[in-house]
N, C-alpha and C positions, 0 to 999 in steps of 0.2 A: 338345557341338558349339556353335561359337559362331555368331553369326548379327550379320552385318551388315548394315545396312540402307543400301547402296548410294547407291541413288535419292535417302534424305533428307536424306546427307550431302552429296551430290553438290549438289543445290540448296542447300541451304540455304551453302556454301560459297560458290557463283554468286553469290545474294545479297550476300553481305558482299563479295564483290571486288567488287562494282559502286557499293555504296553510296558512296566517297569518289570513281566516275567520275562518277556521276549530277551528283552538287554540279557540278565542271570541264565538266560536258555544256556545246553551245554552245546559244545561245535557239532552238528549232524553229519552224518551221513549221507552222501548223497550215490546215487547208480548214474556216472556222469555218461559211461555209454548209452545207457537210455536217452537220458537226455540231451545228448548229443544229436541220436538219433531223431529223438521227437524235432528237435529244431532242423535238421535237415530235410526232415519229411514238411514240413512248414513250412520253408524256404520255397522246397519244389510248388508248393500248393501258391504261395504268394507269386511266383512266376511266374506260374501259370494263370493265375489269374490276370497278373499284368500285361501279360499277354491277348488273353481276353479282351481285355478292356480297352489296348490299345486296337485290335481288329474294331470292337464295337464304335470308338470315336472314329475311326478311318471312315466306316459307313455314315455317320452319324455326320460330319464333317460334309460326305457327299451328299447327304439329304441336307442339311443346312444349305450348302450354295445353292441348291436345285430353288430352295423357299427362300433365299434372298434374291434371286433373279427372278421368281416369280412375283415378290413382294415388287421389285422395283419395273415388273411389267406393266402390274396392277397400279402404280402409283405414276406409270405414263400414261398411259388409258384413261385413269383418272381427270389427270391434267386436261388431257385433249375434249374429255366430254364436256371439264367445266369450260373450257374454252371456246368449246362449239355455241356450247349454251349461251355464253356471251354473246359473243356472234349473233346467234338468231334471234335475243333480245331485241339488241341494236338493230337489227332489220325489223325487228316488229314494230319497236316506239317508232323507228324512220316510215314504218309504211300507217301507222297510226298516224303521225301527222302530216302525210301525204296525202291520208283522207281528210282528216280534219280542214287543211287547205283548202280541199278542193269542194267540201262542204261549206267552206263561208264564199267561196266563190260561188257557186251556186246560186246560193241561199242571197248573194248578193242582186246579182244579176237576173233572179230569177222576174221578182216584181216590172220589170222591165219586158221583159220577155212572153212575160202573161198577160200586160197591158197591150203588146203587139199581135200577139195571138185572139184576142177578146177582139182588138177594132176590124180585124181581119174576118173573123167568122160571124161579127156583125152585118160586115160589108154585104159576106155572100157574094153568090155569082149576079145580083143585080149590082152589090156596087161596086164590082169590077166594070160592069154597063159604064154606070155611072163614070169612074174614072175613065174610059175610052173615051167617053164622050165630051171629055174637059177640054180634050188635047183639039191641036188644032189641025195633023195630017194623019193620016194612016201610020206615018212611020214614026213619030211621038206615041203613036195608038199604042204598037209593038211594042215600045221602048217600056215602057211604062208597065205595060205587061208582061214580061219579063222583070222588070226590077219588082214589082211587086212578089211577083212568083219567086223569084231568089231570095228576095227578105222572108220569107213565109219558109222557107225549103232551109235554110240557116238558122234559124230559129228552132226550128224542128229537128236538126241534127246535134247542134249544141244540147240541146236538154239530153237525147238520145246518149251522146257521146258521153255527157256528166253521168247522167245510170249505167252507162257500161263502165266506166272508169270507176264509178264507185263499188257494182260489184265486184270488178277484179281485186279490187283493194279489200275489200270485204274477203273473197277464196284466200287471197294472200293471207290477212293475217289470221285466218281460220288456222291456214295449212305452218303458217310458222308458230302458231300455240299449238298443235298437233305434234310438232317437231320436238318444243322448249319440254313439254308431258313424256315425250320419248326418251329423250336426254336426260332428263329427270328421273325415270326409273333405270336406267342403265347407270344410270350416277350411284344410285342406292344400289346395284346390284356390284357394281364396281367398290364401293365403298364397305359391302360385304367382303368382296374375294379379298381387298388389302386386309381388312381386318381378320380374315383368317390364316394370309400369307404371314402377317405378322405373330398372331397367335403361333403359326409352326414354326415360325424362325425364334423365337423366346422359347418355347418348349423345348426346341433343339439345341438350344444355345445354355441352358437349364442343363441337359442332360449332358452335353461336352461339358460344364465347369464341374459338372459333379463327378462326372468321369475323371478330370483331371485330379480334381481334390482326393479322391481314391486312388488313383496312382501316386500322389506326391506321398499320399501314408501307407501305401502300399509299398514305395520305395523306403520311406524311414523303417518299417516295422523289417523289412527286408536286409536292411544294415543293421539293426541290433539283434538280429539272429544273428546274422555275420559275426558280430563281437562277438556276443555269448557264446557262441561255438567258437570262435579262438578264444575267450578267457577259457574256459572247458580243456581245449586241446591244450592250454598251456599250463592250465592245473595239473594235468597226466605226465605231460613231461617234465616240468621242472619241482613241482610241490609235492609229488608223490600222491597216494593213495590215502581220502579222507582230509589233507590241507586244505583244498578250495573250494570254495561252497559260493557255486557261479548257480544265480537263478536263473530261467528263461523268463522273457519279460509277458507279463500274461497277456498284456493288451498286443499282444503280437496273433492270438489264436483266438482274436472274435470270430462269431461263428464258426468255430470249431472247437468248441472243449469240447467232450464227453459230458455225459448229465451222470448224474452223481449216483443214481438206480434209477433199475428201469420198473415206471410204473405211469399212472393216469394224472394227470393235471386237475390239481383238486383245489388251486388259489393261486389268483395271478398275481403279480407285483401290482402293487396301488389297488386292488381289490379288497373293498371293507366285507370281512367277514362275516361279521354278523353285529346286533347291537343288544348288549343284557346290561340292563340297571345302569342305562347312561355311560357306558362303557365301548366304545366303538374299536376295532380290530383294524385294523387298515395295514397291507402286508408291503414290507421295503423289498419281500423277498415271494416264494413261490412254497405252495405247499405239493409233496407228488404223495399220490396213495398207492403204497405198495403193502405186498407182504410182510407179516410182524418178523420180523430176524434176518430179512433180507441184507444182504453186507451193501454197504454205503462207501462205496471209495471217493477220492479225492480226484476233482479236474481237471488240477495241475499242481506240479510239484509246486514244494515251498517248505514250509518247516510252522510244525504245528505251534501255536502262540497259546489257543488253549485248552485244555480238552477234560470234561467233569459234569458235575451236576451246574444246572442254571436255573433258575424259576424261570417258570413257562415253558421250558427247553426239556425238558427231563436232562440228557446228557447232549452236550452240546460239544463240538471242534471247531477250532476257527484255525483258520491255515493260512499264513501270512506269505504271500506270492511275491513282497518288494514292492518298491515306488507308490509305499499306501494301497494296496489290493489287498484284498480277504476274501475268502469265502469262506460260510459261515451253515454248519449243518447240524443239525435240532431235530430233536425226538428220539434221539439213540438210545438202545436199550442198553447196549454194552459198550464199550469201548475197546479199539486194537491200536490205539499210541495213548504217547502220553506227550505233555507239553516238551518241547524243547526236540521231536522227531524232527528227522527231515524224511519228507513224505515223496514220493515220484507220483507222477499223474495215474489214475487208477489204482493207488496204493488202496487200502481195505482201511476204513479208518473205525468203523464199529458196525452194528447191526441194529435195526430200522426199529423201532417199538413203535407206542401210540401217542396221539395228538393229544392236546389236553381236553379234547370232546370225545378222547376212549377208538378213534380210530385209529388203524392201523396206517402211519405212515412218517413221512420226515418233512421238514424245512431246510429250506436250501436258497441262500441270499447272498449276493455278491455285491463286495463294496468296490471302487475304482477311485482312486483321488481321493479315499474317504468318504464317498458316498454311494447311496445304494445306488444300481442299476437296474434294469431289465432283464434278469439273468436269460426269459428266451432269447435274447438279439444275440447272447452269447452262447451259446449252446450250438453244438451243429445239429443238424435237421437229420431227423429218422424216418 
């Protein structure tokens, strides 16, 4: 299926037929008090907004350091758990092979110790008899018995001593992998809280460069009012009455034009219409549904480039703002200029007829650098 894009062929057409009108246009008229006016009221709104903006980064600035001090709390804490962690490692492998040591000792000694054990409780209490009776006085008797009783009582404690030492060694490294699992989830939980100090320090850090970049165009759009209101004031004094035809520059009143009639949002910019016979609709601009004959003023001064019949348009105005700006309005039943006006902002430029599907309403599309825009982002808000 093919797909035509109507609406941008349509304008961008308008465009070019007007371009070698514009040049032949006669000098307009402008109401430069007005527009002196409009740009001083602009002005105040632009400072005050910078104003704004600058309180908003001031707070914004303090909530940043609050999330970089706490990022670099998080990222000590950090450090110290993984460091513990090490730590308790190194005592676990060290008391793992404290036991393993003390397990081949054992394990060595043991057959030894079980061969002295076995001839001893063969002996029994007759052959302790026996050994008494080897000896040659009473006090060899004694001797004897006592050394035997001592070897039997040291053998007995050694094994003893090895099962207590190996349980302790045992608790030990229970209680140090009890530790290394503890540190371990304080790790992950530590390793959460940097990952969200960080996430608020980049969000924050986000919204101060977008703060700033708003104030650096908030400063420019702020200095070409400035001019234009002196090229204005200096048109009054020295050119007289009708010589200077100072534009206000439009990209100075985003979010702030006036809409062009008041009525219902009936097609958004970039919204496909509808689709008949392999033909698709897709809008550069916005449709609004109003009353049939409603007047359709202009959003900002400029000087009309073209205004008549257009296919698809019924009667259409295109109003050329400077530095490649247009805006472009469609479905007019009548018309109140003619090419070559110079229009003021809410000037009346015709009355509202129907769409080409027989509804009552207009189009309204705004070009910037030669290209369509979002005409809501430009609109002020109602």
């Amino acid at each position: 299926m093919r797909i035509v894009f109507r609406v941008a062929s349509c304008t961008v057409a308008a465009l070019a037929a007007v371009t070698l009108a514009a040049v032949q246009a006669p000098a307009p008229q402008a109401p430069r008090a007005t527009a002196s006016q409009r740009a001083a009221e602009r002005i105040r709104a632009l400072q005050k907004e910078a104003e704004d903006l600058a309180t908003q980064e001031s707070a914004l600035l303090v909530q940043l350091r609050r999330f970089e001090v706490e990022r670099q709390l998080r990222i000590e804490e950090l450090g110290q758990l993984e460091s513990d962690r090490a730590t308790t490692q190194q005592a676990l492998a060290a008391a793992e092979v404290r036991a393993a040591t003390l397990r081949r000792t054992a394990e060595t000694e043991r057959p030894e110790i079980e061969q002295r054990l076995v001839r001893v409780y063969k002996l029994g209490q007759a052959g302790f008899w026996r050994l008494l009776l080897d000896v040659d006085n009473l006090r060899s008797a004694g001797r004897a018995y006592r050394t035997a009783a001592a070897l039997t009582r040291i053998d007995r404690d050694r094994v003893v001593d090895h099962q207590r030492t190996l349980e302790a060694l045992a608790r030990e490294q229970q209680e140090l992998r009890q530790r290394i699992a503890h540190l371990a989830e304080l790790e992950v939980k530590a390793r959460a809280a940097r990952a969200a100090a960080d996430k608020a320090v980049g969000a924050r850090s986000a919204l101060v460069a977008s703060i700033d970049a708003r104030r650096d165009l908030n400063a420019q759009l702020t200095g070409e009012l400035q001019s234009a209101q002196q090229r204005l004031q200096l048109s009054v004094d020295q050119l007289g009455p009708g010589k200077g035809q100072v534009i206000l520059p439009l990209k100075a009143f985003q979010g702030a034009l006036p809409w062009p009639a008041r009525g219902k949002l009936i097609a958004r910019f970039g919204q496909t219409a509808g689709i008949r016979a392999g033909t698709a609709v897709v809008w550069n601009g916005m449709e609004i549904g109003v009353l049939e004959g409603q007047t359709v003023r202009a959003v900002h001064e400029g000087t009309v480039a073209f205004a008549g019949p257009f296919s698809g348009y019924n009667n259409l105005v295109i109003v050329e703002h400077g530095d490649r700006t247009h805006s472009l309005y469609g479905y007019l039943s009548s018309l109140s200029v003619s090419r070559g006006d110079r229009v003021d902002a809410q000037a009346p430029l015709g009355a509202s007829g129907l769409d080409p599907s027989g509804n009552p309403g207009i189009y309204f599309e705004l070009r910037v650098d030669g290209k369509p825009v979002d005409p809501l982002q430009w609109m002020a808000r109602e």
